[in-house]
C-alpha positions in Angstrom: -33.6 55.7 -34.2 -36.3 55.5 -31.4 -40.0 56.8 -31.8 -39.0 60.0 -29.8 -36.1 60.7 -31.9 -38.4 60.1 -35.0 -41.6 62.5 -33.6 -39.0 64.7 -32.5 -37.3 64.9 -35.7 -40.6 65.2 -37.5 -41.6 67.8 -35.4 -38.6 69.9 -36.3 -39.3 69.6 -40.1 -43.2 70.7 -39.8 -41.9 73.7 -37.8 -40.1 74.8 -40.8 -43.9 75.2 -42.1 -45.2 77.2 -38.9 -45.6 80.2 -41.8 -48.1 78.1 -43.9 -51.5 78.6 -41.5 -50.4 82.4 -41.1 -50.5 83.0 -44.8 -53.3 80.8 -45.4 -55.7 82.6 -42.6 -54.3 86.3 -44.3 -55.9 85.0 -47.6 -58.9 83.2 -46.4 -59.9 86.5 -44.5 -58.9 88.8 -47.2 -61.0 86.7 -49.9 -63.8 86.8 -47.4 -63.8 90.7 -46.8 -63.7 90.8 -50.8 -67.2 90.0 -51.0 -68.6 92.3 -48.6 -66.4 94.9 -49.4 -67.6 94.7 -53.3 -70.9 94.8 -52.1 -71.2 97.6 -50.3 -69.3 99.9 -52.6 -72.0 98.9 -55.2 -74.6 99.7 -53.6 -73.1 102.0 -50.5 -76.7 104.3 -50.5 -78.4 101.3 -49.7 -76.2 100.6 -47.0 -76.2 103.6 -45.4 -79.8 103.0 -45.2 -79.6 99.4 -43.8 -77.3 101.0 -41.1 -80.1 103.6 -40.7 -82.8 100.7 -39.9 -80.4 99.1 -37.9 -80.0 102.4 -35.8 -76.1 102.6 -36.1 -75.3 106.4 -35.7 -73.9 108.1 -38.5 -75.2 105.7 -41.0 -73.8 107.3 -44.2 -70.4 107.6 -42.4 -70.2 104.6 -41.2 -71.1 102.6 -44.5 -68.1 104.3 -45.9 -66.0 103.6 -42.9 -66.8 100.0 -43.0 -66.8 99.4 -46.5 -63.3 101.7 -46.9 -61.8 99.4 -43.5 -62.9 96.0 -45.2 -61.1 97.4 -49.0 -58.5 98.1 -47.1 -58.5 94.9 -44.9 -58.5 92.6 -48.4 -55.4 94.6 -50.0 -52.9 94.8 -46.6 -54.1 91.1 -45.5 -53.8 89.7 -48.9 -50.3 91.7 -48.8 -49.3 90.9 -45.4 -48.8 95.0 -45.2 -49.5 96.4 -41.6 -51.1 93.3 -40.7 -51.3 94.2 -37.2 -53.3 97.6 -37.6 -55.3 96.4 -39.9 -56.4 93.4 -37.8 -58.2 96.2 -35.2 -60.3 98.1 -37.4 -61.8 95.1 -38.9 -62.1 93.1 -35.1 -63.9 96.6 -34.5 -66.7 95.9 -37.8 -67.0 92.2 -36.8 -68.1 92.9 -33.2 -70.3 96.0 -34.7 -72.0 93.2 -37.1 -72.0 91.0 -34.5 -74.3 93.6 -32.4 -76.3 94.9 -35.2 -77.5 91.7 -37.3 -75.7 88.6 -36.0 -76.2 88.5 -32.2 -80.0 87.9 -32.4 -79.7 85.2 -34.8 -78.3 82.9 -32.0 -75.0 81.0 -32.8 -75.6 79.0 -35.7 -73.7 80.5 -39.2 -77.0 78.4 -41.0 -79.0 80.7 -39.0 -77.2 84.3 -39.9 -76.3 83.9 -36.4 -72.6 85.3 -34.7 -70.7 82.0 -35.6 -68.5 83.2 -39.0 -68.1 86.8 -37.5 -66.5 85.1 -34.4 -64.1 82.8 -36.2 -63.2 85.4 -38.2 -62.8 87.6 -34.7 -60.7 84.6 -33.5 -58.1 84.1 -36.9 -58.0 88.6 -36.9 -56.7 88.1 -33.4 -54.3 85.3 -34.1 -52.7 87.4 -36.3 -52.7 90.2 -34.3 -50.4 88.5 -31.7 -48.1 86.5 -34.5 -48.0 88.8 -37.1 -48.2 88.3 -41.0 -46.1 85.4 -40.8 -42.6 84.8 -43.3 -44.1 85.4 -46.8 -45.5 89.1 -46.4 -44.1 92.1 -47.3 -44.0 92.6 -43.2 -41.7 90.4 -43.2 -39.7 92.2 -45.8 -39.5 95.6 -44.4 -38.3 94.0 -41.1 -35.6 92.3 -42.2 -34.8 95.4 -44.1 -34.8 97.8 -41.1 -32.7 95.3 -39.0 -30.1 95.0 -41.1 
């Protein structure tokens, strides 16, 4: 067996893995919505007033909006439930955060800049176009409608 034949025969065995970064970017985003999410429903007067200073219309409304989208973003990502239409709503908060706190702050994430929001933007998006990935309960409702 040549070098090709050996890459290529590697290669075929690590695509049996392709799921792995799918799942792993769905719980990495869902544990970092947690946070947040916790956060504001602590304390979601105090948001409404943040939003309010940061002269986003609607503040009350939309500190329940965004704190109801990001609960909602850790159960169905952590799930792998309607990971595509949950992906736009919370694209949606990270380019509103983006705007109203991050933007200003330059790049840097040591900064408070736009950096994590972005990344976070970039993973939402991937899974937007791939889906949930094999272990998600997407997955399982598929396989169940097609059969």
């Amino acid at each position: 067996m040549n070098i090709t034949d050996k890459y290529f025969s590697a290669s075929a065995d690590i695509e049996k893995a392709k799921f792995l970064p799918l799942l792993l970017m769905r719980l990495l985003i869902a544990y970092g919505f947690y946070g947040p999410a916790i956060m504001k429903w602590n304390d979601i007067n105090s948001i409404a007033e943040w939003f309010e200073s940061l002269e986003i219309p609607l503040p009350y409304l939309n500190a329940y909006l965004a704190a109801g989208t990001e609960t909602l973003g850790v159960v169905l990502l952590f799930l792998g439930l309607g990971t595509r239409f949950i992906t736009i709503p919370l694209i949606i908060t990270m380019l509103v955060a983006i705007k109203t706190v991050h933007w200003a702050n330059g790049f840097e994430a040591g900064e408070n800049g736009f950096e994590i929001p972005l990344y976070y933007i970039i993973m939402l998006l991937t899974l937007f176009i791939y889906g949930s990935g094999k272990l998600s309960l997407d997955r399982l409702i598929e396989k169940k409608f097609r059969s």
